[in-house]
C-alpha positions in Angstrom: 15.5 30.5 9.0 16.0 32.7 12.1 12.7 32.5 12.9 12.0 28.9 12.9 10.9 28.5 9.7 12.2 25.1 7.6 12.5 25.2 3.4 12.9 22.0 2.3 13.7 20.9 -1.7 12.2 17.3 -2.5 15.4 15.5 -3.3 13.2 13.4 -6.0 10.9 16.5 -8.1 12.6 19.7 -6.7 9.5 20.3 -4.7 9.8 23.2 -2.3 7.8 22.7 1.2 8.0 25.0 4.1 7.2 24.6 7.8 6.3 27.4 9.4 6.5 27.5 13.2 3.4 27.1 15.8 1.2 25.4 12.8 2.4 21.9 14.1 1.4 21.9 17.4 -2.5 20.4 16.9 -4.0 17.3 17.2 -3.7 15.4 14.3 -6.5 12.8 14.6 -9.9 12.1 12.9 -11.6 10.6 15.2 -15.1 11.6 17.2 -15.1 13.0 20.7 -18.2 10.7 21.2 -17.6 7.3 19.7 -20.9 5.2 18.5 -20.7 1.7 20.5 -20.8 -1.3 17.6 -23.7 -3.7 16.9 -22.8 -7.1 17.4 -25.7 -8.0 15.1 -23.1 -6.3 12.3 -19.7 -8.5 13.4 -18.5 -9.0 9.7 -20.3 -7.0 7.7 -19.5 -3.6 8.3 -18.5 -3.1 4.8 -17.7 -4.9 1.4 -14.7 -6.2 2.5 -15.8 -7.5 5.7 -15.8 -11.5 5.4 -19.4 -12.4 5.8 -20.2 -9.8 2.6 -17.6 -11.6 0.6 -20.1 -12.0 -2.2 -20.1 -8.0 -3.0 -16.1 -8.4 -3.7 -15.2 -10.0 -6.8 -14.1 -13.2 -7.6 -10.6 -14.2 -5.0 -7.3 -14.6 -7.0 -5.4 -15.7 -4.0 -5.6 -15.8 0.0 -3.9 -17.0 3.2 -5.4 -18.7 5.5 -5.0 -19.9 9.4 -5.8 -23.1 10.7 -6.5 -23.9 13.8 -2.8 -24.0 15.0 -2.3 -20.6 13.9 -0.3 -22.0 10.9 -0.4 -19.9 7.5 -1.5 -21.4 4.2 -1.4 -20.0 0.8 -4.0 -20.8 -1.5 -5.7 -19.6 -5.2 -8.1 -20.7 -7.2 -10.8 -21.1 -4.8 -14.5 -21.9 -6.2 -17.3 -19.3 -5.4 -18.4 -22.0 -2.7 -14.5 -22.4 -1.2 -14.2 -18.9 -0.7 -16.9 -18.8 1.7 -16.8 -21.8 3.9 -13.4 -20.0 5.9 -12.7 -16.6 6.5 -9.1 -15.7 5.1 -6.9 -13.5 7.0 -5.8 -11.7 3.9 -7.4 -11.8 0.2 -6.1 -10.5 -3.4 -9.4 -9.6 -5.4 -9.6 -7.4 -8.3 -10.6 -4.2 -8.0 -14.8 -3.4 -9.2 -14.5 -0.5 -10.3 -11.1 -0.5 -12.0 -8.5 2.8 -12.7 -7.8 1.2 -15.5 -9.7 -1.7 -17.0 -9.2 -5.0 -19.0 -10.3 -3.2 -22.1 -7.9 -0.8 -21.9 -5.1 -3.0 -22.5 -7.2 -5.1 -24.8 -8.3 -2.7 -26.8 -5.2 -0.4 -27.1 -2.7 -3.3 -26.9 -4.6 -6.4 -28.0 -3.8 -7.7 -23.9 -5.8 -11.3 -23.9 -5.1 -13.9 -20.8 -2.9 -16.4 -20.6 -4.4 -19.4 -21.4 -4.3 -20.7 -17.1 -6.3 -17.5 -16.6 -9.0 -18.4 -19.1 -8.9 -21.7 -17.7 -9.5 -20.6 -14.3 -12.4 -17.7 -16.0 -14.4 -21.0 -17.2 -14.3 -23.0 -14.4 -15.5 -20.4 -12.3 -18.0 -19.7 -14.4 -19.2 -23.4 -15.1 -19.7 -23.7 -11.4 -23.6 -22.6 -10.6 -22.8 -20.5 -7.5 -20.0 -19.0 -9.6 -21.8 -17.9 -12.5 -24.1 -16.4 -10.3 -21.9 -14.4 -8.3 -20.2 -13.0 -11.3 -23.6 -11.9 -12.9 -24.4 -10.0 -9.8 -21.2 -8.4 -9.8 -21.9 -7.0 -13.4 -24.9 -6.2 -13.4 -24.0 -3.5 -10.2 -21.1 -2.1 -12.2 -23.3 -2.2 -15.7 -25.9 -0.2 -13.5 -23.2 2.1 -11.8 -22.0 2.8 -15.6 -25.6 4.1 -16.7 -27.0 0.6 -17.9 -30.7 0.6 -17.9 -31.7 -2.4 -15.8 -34.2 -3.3 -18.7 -31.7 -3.4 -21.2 -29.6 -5.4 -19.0 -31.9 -7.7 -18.5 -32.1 -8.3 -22.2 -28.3 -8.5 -22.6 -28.0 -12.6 -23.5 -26.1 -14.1 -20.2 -23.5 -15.7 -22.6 -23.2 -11.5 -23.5 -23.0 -10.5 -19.4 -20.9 -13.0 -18.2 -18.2 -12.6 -21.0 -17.7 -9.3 -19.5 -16.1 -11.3 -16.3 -12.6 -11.7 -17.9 -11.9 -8.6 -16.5 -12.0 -10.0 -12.5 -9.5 -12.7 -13.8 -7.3 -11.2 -15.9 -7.4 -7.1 -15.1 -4.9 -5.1 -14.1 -6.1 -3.9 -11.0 -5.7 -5.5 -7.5 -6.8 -5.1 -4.0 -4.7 -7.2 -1.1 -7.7 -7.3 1.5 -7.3 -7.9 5.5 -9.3 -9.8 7.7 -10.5 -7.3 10.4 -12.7 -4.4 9.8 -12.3 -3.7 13.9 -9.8 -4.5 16.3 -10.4 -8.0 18.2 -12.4 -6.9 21.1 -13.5 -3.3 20.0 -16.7 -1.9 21.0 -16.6 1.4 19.2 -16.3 2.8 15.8 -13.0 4.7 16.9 -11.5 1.1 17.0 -10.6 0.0 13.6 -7.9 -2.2 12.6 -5.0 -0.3 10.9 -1.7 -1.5 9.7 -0.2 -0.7 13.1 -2.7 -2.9 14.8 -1.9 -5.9 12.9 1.0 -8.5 14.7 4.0 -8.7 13.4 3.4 -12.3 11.6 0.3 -10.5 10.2 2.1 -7.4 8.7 4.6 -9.7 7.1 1.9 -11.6 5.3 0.2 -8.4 4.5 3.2 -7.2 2.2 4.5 -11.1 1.4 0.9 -10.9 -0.5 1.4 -7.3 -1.9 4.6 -8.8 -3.3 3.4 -11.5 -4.9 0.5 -10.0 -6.5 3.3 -6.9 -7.6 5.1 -9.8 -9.5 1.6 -11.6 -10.9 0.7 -8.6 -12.7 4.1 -7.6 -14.5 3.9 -11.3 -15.6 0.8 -11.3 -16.9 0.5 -7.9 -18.4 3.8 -7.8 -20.5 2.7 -4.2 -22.0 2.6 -2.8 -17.8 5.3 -0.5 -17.6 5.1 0.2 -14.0 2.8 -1.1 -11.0 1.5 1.7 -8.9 1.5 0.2 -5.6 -0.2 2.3 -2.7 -2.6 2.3 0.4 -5.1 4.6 1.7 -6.2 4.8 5.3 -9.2 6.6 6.4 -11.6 8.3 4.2 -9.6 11.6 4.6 -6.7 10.4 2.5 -8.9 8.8 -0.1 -10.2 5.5 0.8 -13.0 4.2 0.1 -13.7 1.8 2.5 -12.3 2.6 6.1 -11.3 -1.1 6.4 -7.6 -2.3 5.4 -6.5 -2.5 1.9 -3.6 -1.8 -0.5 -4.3 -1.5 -4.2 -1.7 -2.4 -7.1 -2.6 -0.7 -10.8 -0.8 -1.9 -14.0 0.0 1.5 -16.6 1.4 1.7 -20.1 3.7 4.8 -19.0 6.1 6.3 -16.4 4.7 9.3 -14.5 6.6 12.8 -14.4 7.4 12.3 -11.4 9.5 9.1 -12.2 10.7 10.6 -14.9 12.3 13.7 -13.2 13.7 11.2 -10.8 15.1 8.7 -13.5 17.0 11.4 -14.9 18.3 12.4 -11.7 19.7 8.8 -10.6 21.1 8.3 -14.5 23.2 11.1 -14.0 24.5 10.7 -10.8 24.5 7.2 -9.4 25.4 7.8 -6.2 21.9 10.0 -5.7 19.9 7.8 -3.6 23.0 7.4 -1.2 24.4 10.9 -0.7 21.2 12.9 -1.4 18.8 11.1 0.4 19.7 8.4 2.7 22.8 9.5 3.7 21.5 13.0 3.8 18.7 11.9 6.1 21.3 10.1 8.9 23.6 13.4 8.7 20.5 15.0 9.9 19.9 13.1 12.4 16.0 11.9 11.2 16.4 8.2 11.2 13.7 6.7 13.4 14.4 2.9 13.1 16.4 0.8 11.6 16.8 -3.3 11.4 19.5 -5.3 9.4 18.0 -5.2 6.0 16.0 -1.6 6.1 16.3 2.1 7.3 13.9 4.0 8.5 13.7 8.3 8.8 11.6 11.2 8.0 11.1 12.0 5.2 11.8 15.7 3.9 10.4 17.8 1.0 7.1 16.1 1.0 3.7 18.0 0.8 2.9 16.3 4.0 4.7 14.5 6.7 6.2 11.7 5.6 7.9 8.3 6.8 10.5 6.8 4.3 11.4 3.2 4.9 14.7 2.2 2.6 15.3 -1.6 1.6 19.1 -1.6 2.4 18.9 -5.5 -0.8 20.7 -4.7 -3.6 18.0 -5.4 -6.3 15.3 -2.6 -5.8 12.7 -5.3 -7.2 10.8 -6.6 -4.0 10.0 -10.2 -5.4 13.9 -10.6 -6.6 14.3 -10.6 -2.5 15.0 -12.9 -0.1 12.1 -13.4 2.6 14.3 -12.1 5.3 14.7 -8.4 3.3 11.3 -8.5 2.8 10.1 -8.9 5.8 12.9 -6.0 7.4 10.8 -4.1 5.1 7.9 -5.3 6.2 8.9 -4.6 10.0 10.1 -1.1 9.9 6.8 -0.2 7.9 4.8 -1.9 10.4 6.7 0.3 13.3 6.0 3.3 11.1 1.9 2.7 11.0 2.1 1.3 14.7 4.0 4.7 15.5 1.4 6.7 13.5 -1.3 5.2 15.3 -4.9 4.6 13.4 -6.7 7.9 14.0 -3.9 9.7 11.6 -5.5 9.4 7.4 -2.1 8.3 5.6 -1.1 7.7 2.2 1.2 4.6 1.8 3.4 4.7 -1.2 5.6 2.0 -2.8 8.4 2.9 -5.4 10.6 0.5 -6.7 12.5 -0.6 -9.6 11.1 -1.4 -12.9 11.6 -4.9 -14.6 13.4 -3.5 -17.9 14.8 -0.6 -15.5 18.8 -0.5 -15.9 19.7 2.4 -13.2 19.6 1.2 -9.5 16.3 2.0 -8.0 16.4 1.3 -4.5 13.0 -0.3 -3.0 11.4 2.2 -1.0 8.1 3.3 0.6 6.5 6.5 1.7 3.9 6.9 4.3 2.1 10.3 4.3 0.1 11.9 7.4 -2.8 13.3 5.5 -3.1 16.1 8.2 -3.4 19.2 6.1 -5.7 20.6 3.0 -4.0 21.9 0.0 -5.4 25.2 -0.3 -5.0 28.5 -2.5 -1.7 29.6 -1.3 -0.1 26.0 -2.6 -2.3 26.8 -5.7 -0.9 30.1 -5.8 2.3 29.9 -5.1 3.3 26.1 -5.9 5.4 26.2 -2.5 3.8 23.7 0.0 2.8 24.3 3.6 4.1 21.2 5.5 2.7 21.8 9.4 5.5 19.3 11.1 8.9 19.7 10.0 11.5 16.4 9.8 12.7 16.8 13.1 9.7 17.1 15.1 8.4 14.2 12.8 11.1 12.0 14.0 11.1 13.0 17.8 7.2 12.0 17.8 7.7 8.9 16.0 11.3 7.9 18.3 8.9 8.7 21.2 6.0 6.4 20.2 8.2 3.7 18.8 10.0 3.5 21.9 6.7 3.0 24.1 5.9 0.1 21.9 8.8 -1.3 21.6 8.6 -1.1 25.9 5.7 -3.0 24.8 6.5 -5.6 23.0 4.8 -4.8 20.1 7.7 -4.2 17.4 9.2 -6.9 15.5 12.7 -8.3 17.1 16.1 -6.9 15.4 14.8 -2.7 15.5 17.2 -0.4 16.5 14.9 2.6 17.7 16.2 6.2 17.4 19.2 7.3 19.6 20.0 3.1 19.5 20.3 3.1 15.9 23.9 3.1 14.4 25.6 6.2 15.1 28.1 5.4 11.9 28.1 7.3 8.6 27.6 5.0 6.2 26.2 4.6 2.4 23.6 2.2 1.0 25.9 1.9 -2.3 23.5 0.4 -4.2 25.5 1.0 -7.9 28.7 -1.3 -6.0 28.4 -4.9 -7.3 29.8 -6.2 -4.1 27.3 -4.5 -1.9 25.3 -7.2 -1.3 23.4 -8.2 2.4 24.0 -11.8 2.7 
């Protein structure tokens, strides 16, 4: 508009955001002026996830580790004992406190575990410091439920520690890293984000969130989509200031996929033309690497990052390692970009196993700087405070100062170096293929 002001339509929902002008121009950050200095007494147990509290997280599905060399190595099926002997640089736990629980899908769908799961449920549970860990565990989420500690008590073990099928077999993960702080810190405004991790790290990070994306489509064959998502900083819904995506399993598509769905099945050239292309006619790509695309996003509620997978299946675990980690790599930039004082919403979307139309892999990072308020209520148009283009000159500037650095994965193209070529994902052509 002539005065500055940007309307933007959500490509996906029809959303309508505006930008106003001069509402973009504050600090963005959460944290204190007056950082508290750490206790070194605390080193690893800041919170639940930290590693010398593993015992308050429930029982580990699968890790990776580091030896000595700084070699990686995957492993499951850990004993209550195993867990603890070596800290693991990432860990896939189910959730406590599940969005939705084992009996959910046992109860509605008659859902039981494979018969390796139960195997793995009875060992665990056959093993003293096992059992005792899971009857700790459910006896704090019996209590949090409105459990009497009496009648707990009077609950028959063989009663309490059935109820542990549901950290073995549930549909509700958590992908946990190591570091509650950066190496080194000193104060509380230090904590290790998603930006702060190395570039080996970050690949892991989402090589595990793959995986454990796959595990649970296996396993829960009534799952019709896998929410996949991560929320930094207590502002935009964490729990636990500490590093963490979550994965839940659900029986249904949500509107918002639906509206989407019926856009791509009418037109299958809408990722390409409406979006991505749409994104480098504008001029809001931000990085981009062989396999991947990054820009800013537009139409969002908030401020928003989109990285692309460029693969031709828009199923992450049907990918090679190398489109993977391109992924993996341009998100990184995007949360190293951010920085870790910014509360963000990560989002994965991505197609679904009996899904026909192309979906293309994708993933939305949201800058949790603004409060919904009345007028949105109101008026159901949303106040966005930093337009695209703003957005992307921010990010090009920071991702520039660490790539200066060194701190970007090798292969980026950053801003004004990415590209200048219009060109189309095409992921409906059967010979668009990346290797």
């Amino acid at each position: 508009m002539p005065d500055g002001t940007v309307k933007q339509v959500n490509p996906y929902s029809g959303t309508s955001v505006w930008t106003v002008p001069r509402r973009g121009n504050r600090p963005l950050g959460v944290w204190s002026t007056t950082p508290v200095a750490l206790d070194p007494a605390q080193a690893g147990r800041y919170c639940t996830f930290c590693e010398l509290r593993y015992a308050e997280t429930t029982p580990e599905k699968a890790r990776f580790e580091r030896d000595a060399d700084g070699r990686w190595a995957a492993r499951q099926g850990l004993s209550a004992r195993q867990v603890r002997r070596h800290p693991a640089e990432l860990r896939l736990v189910a959730n406590l406190f599940e969005i939705v629980d084992f009996d959910y899908w046992r109860l509605n769908y008659g859902y039981e575990p494979d018969p390796q799961t139960a195997a793995r449920f009875a060992a665990y549970v056959a093993d003293e410091a096992g059992r005792e860990h899971l009857l700790d565990l459910l006896r704090v989420r019996a209590l949090a439920e409105g459990v009497e500690q009496a009648q707990w008590a009077q609950t028959p073990e063989r009663d309490r520690l059935a109820r542990g099928i549901a950290f073995f077999a549930g549909g509700h993960d958590v992908v946990v890293a190591r570091r509650h702080y950066v190496e080194g810190a000193t104060h509380d405004d230090q904590l290790a984000s998603a930006g702060t991790l190395s570039v080996d790290e970050h690949r892991h990070y989402i090589a595990l969130t793959v995986q454990a994306l796959a595990a649970l489509y296996e396993a829960i064959p009534f799952a019709r989509y896998v929410a996949v998502f991560q929320n930094w900083l207590r502002q935009a819904g964490a729990s636990f200031d500490h590093l963490h995506k979550q994965l839940v399993a659900i029986d249904e598509q949500s509107a918002r996929m639906e509206l989407e769905l019926a856009r791509v099945r009418a037109d299958r050239h809408f990722y390409n033309r409406d979006v991505v292309d749409y994104a480098i006619g504008q001029g809001l790509v931000v990085a981009e690497n062989e396999h991947a695309i990054a820009f800013a996003g537009f139409g969002h509620r908030y401020p928003s990052l989109e990285v692309f997978s460029k693969a031709r299946s828009g199923r992450p675990w049907e990918q090679t390692s190398a489109q993977v980690d391109a992924v993996a790599d341009l998100l990184h930039a995007c949360h190293a970009a951010t920085g870790a004082a910014i509360p963000t919403n990560e989002e994965w979307h991505h197609q679904m196993p009996a899904l026909a139309p192309p979906m293309p892999w994708r993933i939305v990072i949201k800058w949790r700087v603004s409060t919904l308020a009345g007028f949105e209520g109101g008026t159901k148009i949303y106040l966005n405070t930093i337009d695209p283009w703003l957005l992307r000159d921010r990010v090009v500037q920071a991702l520039a100062a660490l790539q200066a650095q060194g701190s970007l994965a090798p292969g980026i193209a950053v801003g004004a170096h990415c590209p200048a070529r219009p060109r189309s994902l095409r992921y409906d052509r059967a010979d668009d293929v990346d290797e």
